[in-house]
N, CA, C and O atoms as a GROMACS GRO file, in nm:
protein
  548
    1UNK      N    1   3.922   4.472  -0.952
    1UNK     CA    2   3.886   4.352  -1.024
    1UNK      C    3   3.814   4.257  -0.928
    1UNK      O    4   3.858   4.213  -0.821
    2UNK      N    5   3.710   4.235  -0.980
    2UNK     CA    6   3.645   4.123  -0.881
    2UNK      C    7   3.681   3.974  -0.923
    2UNK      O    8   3.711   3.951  -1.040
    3UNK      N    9   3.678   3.868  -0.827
    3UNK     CA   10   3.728   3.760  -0.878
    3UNK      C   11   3.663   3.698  -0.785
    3UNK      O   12   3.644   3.721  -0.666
    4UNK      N   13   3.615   3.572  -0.894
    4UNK     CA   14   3.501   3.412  -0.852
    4UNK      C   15   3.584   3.310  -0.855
    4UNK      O   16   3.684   3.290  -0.924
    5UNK      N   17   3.516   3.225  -0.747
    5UNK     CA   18   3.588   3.093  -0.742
    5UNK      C   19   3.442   3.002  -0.739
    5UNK      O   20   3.335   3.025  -0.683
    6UNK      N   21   3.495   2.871  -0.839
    6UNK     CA   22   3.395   2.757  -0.844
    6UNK      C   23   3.432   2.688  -0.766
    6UNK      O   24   3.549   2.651  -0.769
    7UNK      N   25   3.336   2.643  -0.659
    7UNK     CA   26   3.390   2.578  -0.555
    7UNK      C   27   3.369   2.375  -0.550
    7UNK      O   28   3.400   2.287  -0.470
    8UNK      N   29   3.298   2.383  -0.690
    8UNK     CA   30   3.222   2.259  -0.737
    8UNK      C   31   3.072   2.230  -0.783
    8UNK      O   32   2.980   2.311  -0.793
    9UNK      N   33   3.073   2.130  -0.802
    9UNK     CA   34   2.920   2.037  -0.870
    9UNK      C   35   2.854   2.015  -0.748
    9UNK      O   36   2.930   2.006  -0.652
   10UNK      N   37   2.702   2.000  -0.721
   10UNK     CA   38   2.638   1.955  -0.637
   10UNK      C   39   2.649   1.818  -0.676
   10UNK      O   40   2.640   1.765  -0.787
   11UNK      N   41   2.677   1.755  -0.523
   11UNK     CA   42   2.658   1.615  -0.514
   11UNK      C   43   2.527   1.555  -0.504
   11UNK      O   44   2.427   1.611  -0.458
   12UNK      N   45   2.534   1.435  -0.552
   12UNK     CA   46   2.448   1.388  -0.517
   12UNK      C   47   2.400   1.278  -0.412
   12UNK      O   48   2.454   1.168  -0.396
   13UNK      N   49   2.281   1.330  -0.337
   13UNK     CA   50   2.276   1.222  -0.239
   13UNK      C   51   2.311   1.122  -0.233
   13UNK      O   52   2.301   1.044  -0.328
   14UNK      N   53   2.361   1.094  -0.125
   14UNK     CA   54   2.459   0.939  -0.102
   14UNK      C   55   2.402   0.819  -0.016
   14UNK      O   56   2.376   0.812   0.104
   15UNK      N   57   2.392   0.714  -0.137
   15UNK     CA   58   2.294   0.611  -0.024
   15UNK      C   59   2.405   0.541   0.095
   15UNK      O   60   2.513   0.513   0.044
   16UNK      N   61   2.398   0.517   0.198
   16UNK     CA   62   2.458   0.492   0.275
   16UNK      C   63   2.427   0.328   0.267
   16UNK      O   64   2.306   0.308   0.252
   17UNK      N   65   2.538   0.158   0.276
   17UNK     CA   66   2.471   0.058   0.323
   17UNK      C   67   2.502   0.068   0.432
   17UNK      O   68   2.590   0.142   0.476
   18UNK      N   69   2.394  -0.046   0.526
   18UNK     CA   70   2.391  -0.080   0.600
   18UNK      C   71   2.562  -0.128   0.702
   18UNK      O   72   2.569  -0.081   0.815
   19UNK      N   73   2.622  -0.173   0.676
   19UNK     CA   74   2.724  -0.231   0.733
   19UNK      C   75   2.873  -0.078   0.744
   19UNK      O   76   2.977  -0.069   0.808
   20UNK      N   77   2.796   0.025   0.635
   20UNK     CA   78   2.893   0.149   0.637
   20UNK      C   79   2.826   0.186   0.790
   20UNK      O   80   2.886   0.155   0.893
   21UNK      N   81   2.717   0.244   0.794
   21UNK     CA   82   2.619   0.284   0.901
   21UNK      C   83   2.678   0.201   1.057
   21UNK      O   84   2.730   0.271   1.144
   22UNK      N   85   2.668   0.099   1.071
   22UNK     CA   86   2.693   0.064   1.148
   22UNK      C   87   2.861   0.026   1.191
   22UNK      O   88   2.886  -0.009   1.306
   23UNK      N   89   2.960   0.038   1.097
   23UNK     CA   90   3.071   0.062   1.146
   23UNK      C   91   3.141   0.214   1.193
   23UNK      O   92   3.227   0.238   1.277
   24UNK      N   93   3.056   0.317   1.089
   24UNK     CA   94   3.055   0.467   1.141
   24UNK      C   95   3.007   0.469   1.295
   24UNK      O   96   3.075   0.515   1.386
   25UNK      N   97   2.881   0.413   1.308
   25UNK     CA   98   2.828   0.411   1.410
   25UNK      C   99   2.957   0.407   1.582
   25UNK      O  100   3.008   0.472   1.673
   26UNK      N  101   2.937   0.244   1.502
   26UNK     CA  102   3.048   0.223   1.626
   26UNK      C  103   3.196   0.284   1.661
   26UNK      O  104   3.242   0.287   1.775
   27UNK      N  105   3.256   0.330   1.552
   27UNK     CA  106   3.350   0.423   1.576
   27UNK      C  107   3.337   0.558   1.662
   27UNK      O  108   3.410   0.609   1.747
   28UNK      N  109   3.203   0.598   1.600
   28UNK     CA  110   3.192   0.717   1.735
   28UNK      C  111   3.126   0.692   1.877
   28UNK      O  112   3.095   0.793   1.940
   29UNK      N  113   3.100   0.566   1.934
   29UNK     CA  114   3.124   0.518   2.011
   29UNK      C  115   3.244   0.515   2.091
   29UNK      O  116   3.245   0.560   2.206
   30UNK      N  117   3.344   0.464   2.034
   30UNK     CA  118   3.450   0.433   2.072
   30UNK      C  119   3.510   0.577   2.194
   30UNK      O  120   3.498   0.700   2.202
   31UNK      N  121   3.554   0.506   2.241
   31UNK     CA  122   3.610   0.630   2.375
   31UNK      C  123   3.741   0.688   2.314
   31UNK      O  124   3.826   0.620   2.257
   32UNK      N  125   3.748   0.903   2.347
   32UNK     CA  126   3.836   0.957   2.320
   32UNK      C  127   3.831   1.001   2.194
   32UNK      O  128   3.931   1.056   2.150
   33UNK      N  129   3.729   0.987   2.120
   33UNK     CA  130   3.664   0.989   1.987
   33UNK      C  131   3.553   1.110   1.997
   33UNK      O  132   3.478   1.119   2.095
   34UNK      N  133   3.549   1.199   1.888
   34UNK     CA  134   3.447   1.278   1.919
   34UNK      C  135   3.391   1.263   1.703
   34UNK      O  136   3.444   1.242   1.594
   35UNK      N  137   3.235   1.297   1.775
   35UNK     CA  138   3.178   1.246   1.636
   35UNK      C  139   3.143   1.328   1.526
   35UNK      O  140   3.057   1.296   1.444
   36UNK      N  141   3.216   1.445   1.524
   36UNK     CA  142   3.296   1.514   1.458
   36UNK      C  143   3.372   1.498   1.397
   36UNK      O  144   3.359   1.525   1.277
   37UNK      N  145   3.508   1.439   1.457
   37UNK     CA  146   3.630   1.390   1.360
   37UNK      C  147   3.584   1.221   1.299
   37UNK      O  148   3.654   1.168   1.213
   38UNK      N  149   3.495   1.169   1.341
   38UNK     CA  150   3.430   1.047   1.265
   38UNK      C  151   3.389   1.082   1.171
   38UNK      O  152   3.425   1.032   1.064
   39UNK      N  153   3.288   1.195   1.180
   39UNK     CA  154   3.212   1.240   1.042
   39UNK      C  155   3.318   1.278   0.966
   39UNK      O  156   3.325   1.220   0.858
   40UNK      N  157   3.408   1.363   0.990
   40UNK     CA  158   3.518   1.408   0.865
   40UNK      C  159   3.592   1.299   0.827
   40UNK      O  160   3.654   1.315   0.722
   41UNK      N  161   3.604   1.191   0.882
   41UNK     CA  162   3.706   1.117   0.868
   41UNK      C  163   3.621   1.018   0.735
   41UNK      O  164   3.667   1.030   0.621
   42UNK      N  165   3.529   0.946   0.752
   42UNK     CA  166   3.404   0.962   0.672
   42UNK      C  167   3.371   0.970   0.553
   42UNK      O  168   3.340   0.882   0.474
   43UNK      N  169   3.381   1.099   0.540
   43UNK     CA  170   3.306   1.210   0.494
   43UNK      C  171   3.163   1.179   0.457
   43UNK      O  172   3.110   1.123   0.362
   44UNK      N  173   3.106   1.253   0.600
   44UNK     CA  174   2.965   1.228   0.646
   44UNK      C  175   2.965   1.336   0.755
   44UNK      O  176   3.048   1.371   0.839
   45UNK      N  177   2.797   1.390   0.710
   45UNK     CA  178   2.793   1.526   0.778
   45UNK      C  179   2.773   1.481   0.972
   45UNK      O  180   2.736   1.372   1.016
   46UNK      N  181   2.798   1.562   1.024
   46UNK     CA  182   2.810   1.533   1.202
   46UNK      C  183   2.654   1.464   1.220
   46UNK      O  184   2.624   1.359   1.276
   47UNK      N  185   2.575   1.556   1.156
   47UNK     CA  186   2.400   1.538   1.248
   47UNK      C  187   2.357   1.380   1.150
   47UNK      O  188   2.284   1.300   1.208
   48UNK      N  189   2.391   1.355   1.048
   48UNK     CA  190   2.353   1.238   1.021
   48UNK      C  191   2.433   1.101   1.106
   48UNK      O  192   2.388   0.989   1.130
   49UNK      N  193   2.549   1.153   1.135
   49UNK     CA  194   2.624   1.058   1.249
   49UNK      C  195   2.526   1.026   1.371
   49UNK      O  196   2.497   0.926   1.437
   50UNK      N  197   2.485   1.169   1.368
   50UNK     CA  198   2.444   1.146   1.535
   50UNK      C  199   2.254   1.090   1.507
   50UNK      O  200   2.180   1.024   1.580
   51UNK      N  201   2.231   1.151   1.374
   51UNK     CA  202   2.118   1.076   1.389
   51UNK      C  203   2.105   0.889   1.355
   51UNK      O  204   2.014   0.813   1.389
   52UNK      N  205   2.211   0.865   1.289
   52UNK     CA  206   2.227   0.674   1.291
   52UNK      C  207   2.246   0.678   1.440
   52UNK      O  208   2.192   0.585   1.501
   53UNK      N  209   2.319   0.778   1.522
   53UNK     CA  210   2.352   0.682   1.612
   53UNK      C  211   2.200   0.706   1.727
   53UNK      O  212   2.208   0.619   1.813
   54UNK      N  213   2.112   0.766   1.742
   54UNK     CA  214   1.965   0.821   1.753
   54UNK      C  215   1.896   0.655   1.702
   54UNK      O  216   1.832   0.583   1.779
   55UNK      N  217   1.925   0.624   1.571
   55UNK     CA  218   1.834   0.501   1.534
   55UNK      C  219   1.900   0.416   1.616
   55UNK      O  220   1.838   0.364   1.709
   56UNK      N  221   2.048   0.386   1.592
   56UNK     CA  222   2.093   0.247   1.632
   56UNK      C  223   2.047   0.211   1.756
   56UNK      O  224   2.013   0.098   1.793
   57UNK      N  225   2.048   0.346   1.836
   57UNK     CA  226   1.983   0.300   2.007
   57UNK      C  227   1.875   0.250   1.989
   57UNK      O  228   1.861   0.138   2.036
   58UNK      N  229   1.757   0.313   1.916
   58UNK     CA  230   1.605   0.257   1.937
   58UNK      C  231   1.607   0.135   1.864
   58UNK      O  232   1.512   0.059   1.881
   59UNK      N  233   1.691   0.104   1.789
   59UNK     CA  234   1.677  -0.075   1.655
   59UNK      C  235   1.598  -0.042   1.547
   59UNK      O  236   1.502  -0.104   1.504
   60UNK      N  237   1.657   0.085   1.496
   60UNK     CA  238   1.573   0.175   1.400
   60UNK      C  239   1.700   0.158   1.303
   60UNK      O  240   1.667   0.190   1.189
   61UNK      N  241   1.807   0.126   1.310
   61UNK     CA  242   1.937   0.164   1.198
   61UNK      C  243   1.904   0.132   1.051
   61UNK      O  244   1.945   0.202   0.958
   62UNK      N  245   1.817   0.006   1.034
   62UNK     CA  246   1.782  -0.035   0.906
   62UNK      C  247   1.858  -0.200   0.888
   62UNK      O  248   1.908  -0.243   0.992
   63UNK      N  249   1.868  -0.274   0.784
   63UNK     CA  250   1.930  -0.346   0.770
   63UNK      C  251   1.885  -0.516   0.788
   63UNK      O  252   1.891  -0.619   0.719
   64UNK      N  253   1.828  -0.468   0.950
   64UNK     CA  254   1.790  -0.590   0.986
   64UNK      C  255   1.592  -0.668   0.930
   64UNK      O  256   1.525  -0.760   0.977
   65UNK      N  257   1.572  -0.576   0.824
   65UNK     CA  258   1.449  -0.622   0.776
   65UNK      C  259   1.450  -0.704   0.678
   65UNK      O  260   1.533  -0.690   0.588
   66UNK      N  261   1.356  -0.809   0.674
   66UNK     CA  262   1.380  -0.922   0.577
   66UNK      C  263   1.343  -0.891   0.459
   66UNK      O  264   1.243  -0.820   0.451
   67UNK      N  265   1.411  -0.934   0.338
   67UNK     CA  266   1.362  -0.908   0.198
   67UNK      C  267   1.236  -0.938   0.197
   67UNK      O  268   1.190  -1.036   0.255
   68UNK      N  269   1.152  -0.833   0.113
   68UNK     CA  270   0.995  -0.914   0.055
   68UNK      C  271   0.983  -1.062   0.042
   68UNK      O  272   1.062  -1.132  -0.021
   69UNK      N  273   0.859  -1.110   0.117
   69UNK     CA  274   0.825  -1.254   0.003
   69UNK      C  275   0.796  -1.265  -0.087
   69UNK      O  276   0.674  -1.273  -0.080
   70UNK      N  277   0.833  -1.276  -0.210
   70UNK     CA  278   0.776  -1.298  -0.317
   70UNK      C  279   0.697  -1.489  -0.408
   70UNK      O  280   0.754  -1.585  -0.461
   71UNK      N  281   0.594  -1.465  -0.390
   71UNK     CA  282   0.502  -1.581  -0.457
   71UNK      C  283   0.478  -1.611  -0.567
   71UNK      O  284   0.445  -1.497  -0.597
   72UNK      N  285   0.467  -1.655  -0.640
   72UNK     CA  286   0.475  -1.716  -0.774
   72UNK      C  287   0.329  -1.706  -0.793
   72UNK      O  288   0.250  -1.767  -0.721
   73UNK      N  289   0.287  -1.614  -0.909
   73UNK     CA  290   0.150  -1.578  -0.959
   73UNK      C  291   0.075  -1.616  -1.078
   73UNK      O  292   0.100  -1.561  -1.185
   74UNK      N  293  -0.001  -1.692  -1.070
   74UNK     CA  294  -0.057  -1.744  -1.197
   74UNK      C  295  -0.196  -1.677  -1.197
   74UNK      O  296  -0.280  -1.644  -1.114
   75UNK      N  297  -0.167  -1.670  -1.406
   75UNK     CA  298  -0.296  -1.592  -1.442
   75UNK      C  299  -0.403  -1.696  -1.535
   75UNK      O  300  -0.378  -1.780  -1.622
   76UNK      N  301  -0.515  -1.654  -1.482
   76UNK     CA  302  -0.634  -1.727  -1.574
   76UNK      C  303  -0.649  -1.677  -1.659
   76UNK      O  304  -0.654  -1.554  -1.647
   77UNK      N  305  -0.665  -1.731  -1.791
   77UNK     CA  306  -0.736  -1.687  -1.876
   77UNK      C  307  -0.885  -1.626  -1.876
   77UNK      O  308  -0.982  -1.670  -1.814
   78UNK      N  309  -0.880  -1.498  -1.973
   78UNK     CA  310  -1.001  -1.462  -1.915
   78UNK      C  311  -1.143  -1.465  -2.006
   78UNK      O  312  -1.142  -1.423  -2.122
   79UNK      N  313  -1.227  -1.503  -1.962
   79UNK     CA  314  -1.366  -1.576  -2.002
   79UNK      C  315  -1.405  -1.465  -2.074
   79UNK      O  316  -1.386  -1.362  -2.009
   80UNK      N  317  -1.461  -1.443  -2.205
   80UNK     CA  318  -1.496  -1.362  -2.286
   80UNK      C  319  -1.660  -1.398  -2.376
   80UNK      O  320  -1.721  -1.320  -2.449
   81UNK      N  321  -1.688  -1.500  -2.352
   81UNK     CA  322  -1.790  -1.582  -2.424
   81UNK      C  323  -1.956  -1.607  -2.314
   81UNK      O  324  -2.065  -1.663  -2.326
   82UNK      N  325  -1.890  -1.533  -2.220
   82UNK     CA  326  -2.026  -1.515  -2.123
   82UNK      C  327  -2.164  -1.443  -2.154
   82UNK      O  328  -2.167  -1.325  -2.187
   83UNK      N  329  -2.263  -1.513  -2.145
   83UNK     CA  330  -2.370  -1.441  -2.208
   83UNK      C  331  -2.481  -1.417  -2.084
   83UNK      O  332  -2.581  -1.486  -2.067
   84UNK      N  333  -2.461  -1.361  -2.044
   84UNK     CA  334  -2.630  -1.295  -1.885
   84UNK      C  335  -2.752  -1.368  -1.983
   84UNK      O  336  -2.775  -1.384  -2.103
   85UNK      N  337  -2.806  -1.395  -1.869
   85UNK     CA  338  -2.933  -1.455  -1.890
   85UNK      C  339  -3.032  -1.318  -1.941
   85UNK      O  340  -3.007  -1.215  -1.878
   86UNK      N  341  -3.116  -1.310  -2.023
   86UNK     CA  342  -3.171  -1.221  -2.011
   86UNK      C  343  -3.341  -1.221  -1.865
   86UNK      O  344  -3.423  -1.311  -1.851
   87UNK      N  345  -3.334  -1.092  -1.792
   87UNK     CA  346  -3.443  -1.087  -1.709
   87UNK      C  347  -3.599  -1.133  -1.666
   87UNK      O  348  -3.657  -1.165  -1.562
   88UNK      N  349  -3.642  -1.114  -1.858
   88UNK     CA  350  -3.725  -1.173  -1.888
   88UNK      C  351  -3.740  -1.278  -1.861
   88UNK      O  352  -3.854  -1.305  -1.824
   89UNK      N  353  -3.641  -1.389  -1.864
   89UNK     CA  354  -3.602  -1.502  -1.857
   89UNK      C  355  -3.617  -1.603  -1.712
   89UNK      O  356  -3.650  -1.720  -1.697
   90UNK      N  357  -3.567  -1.481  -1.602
   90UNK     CA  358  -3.569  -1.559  -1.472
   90UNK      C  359  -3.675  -1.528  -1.405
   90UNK      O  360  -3.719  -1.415  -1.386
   91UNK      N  361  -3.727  -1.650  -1.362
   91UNK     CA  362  -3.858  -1.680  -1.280
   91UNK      C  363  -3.832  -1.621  -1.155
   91UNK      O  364  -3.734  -1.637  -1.083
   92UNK      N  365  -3.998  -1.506  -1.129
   92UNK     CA  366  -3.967  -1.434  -1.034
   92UNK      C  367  -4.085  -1.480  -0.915
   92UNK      O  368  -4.197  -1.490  -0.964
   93UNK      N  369  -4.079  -1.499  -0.812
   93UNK     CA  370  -4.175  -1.551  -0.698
   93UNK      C  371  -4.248  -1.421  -0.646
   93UNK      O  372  -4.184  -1.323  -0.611
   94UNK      N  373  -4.382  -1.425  -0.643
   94UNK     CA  374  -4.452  -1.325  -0.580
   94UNK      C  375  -4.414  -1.325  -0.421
   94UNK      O  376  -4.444  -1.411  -0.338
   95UNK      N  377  -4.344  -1.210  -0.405
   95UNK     CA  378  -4.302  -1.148  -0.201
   95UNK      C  379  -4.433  -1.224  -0.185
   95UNK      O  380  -4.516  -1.251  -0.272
   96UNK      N  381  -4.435  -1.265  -0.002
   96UNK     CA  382  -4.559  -1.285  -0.002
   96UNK      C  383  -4.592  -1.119   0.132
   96UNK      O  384  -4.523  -1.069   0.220
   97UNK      N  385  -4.717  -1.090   0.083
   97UNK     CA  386  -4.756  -0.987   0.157
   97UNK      C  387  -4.728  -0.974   0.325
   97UNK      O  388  -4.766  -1.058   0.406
   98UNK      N  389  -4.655  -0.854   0.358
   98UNK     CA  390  -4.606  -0.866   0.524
   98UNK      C  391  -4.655  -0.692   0.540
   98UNK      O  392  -4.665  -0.607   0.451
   99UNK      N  393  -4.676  -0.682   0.671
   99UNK     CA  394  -4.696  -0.550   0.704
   99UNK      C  395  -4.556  -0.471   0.674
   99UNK      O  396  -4.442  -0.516   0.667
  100UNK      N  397  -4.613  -0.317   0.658
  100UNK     CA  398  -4.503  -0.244   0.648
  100UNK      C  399  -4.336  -0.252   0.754
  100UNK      O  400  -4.217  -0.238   0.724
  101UNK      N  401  -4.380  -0.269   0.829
  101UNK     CA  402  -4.297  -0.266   0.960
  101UNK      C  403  -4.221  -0.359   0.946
  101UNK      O  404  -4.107  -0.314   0.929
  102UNK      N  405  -4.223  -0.427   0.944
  102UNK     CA  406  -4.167  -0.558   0.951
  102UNK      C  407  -4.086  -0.583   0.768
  102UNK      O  408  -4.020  -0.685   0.749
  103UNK      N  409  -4.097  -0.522   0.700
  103UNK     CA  410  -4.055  -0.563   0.573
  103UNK      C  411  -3.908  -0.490   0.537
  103UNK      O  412  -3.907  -0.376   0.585
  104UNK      N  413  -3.806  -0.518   0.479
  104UNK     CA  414  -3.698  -0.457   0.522
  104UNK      C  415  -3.648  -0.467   0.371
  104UNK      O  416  -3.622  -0.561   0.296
  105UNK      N  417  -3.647  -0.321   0.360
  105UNK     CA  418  -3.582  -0.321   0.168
  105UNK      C  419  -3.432  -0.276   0.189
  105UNK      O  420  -3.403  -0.199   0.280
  106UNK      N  421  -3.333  -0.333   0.096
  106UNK     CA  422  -3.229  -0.281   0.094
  106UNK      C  423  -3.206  -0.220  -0.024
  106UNK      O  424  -3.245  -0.278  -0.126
  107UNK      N  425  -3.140  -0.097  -0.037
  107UNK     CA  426  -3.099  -0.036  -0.213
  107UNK      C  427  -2.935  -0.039  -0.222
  107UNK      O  428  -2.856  -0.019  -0.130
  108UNK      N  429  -2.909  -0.069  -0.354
  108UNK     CA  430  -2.797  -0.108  -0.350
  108UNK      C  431  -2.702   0.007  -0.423
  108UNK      O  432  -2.627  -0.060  -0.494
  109UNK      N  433  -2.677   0.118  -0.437
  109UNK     CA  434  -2.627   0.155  -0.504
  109UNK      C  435  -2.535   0.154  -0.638
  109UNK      O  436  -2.431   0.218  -0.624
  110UNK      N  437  -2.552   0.100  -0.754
  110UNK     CA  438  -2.438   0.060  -0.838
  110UNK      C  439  -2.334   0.143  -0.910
  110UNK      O  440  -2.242   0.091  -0.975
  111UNK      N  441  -2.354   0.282  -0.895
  111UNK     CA  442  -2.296   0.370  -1.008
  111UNK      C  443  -2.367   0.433  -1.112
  111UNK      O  444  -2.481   0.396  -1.140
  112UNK      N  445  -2.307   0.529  -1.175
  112UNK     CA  446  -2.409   0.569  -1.289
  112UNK      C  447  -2.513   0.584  -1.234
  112UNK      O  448  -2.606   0.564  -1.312
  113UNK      N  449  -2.549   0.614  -1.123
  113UNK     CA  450  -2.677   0.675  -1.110
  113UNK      C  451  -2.809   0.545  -1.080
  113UNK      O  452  -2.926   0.563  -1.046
  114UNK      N  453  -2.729   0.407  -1.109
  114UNK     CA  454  -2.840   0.270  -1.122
  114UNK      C  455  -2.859   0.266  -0.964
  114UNK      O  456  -2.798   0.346  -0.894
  115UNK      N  457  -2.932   0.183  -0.917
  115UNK     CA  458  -2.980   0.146  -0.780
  115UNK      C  459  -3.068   0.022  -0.803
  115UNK      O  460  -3.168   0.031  -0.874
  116UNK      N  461  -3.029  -0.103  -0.740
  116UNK     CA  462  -3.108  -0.205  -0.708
  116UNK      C  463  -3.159  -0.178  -0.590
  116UNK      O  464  -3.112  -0.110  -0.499
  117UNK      N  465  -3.303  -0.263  -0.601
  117UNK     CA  466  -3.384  -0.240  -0.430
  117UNK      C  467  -3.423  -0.399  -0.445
  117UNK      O  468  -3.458  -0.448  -0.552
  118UNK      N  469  -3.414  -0.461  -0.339
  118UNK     CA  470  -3.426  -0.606  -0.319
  118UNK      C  471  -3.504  -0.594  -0.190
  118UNK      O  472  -3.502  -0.486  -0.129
  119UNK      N  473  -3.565  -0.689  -0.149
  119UNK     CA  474  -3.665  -0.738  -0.044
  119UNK      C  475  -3.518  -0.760   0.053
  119UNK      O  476  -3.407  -0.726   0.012
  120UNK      N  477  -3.547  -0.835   0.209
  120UNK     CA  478  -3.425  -0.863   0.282
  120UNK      C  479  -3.439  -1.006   0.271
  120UNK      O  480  -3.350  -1.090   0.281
  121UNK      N  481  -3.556  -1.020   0.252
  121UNK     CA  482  -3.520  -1.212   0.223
  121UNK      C  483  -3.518  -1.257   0.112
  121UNK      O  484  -3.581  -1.356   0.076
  122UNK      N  485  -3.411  -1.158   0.013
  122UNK     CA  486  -3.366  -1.208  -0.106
  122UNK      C  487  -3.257  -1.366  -0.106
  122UNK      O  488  -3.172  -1.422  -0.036
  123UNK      N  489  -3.311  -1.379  -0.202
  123UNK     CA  490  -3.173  -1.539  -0.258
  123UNK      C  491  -3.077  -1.488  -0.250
  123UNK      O  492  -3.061  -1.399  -0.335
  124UNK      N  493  -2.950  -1.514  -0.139
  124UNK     CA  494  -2.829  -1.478  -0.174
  124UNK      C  495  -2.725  -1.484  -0.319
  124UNK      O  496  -2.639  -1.409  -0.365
  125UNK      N  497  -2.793  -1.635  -0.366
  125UNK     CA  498  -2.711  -1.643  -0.490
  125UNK      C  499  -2.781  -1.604  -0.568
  125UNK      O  500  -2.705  -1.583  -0.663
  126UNK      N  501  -2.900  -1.571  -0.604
  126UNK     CA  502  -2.989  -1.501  -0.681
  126UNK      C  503  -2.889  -1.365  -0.720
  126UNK      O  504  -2.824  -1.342  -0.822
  127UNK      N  505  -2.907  -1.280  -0.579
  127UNK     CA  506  -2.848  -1.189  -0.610
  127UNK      C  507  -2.675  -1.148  -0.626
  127UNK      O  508  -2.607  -1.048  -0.646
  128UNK      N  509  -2.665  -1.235  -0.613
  128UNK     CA  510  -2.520  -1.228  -0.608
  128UNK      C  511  -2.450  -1.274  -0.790
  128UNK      O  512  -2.343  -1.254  -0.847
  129UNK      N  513  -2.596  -1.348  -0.829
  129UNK     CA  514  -2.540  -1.349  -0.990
  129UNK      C  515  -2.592  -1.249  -1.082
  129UNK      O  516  -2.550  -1.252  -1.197
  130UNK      N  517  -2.698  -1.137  -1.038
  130UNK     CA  518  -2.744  -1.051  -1.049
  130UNK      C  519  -2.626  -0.946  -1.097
  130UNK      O  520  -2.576  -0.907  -1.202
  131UNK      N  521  -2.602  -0.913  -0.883
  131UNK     CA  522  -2.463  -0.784  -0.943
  131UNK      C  523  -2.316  -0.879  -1.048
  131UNK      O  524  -2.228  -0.814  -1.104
  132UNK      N  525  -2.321  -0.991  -1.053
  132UNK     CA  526  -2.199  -1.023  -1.138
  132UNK      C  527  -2.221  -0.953  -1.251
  132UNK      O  528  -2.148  -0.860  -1.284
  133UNK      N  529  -2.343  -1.001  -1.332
  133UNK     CA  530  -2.387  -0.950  -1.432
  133UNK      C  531  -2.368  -0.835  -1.448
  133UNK      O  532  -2.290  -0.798  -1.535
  134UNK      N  533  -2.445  -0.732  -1.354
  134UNK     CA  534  -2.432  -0.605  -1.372
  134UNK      C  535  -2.285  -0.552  -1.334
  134UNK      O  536  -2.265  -0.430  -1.333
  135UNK      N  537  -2.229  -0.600  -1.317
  135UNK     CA  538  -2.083  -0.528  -1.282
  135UNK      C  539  -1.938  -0.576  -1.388
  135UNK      O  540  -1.816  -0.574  -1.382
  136UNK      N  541  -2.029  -0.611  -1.467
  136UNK     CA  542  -1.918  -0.682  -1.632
  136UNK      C  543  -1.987  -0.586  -1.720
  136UNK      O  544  -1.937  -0.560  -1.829
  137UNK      N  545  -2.096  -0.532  -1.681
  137UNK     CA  546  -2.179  -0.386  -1.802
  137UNK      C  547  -2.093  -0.301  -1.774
  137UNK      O  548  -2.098  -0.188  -1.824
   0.00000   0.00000   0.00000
C-alpha cells in the first residue's frame, strides 16, 4: 500500500516591516547566538536573515526613506472653441535673397509623414504658433 502525506498550502510571501527587520536583525547580532536559531525562532528563512543583515551594514535595510511628497494639483479647464487662423490669412515676408552657403534651412519633422522646412531666421513666435496649431490636428 502506498501512502501520501499533505504536508500543506503554499504560503504566501511575507511582507516583512521595517522595525520586525531590524529587531531580527539585531538579535543575531547578539553574542552566543547563531543566525540559524534566530531564523527558526522567527520563522524566517537563515539567508534572508543574513541578507537584512548584508543591507543593515551598507544602510540598505529600508525604512529610513521618506514618504512621497505629495502636491495638490489643479486642473484647467480645457479650451475647445479655438479656431487656427487660416494660412491664407498670415502675411508672409519675402526671405531676402542670400547665397547658398550661408542660408540655413531647418526641417521639422511632424509625423504622418508631414515635414515643415523654415528658413533659420524664422520668427520664433511665428513658428512656435504654427506647430501649436499643427499639433491640436
Amino acid at each position: 500500500m502506498v501512502r501520501a502525506e499533505v504536508l500543506g498550502t503554499i504560503e504566501r510571501r511575507r511582507r516583512w516591516h521595517y522595525e520586525d527587520k531590524v529587531r531580527i536583525v539585531e538579535e543575531s547580532f547578539a553574542a552566543g547566538v547563531t543566525v540559524t536559531d534566530v531564523a527558526r525562532r522567527n520563522g524566517v528563512a537563515a539567508s534572508l536573515v543574513f541578507t537584512w543583515r548584508r543591507q543593515a551594514k551598507l544602510g540598505q535595510l529600508g525604512g529610513d526613506s521618506p514618504a512621497p511628497l505629495l502636491l495638490p494639483v489643479e486642473l484647467a479647464p480645457v479650451v475647445t472653441d479655438v479656431t487656427p487662423t487660416p494660412v491664407s490669412d498670415v502675411a508672409v515676408a519675402e526671405p531676402a535673397r542670400r547665397s547658398r552657403r550661408s542660408s540655413g534651412i531647418i526641417e521639422i519633422a511632424l509625423g504622418s509623414g508631414r515635414r515643415l522646412r523654415v528658413d533659420r531666421d524664422v520668427d520664433a513666435d511665428a513658428l512656435r504658433r504654427v506647430l501649436d496649431v499643427l499639433d491640436r490636428r
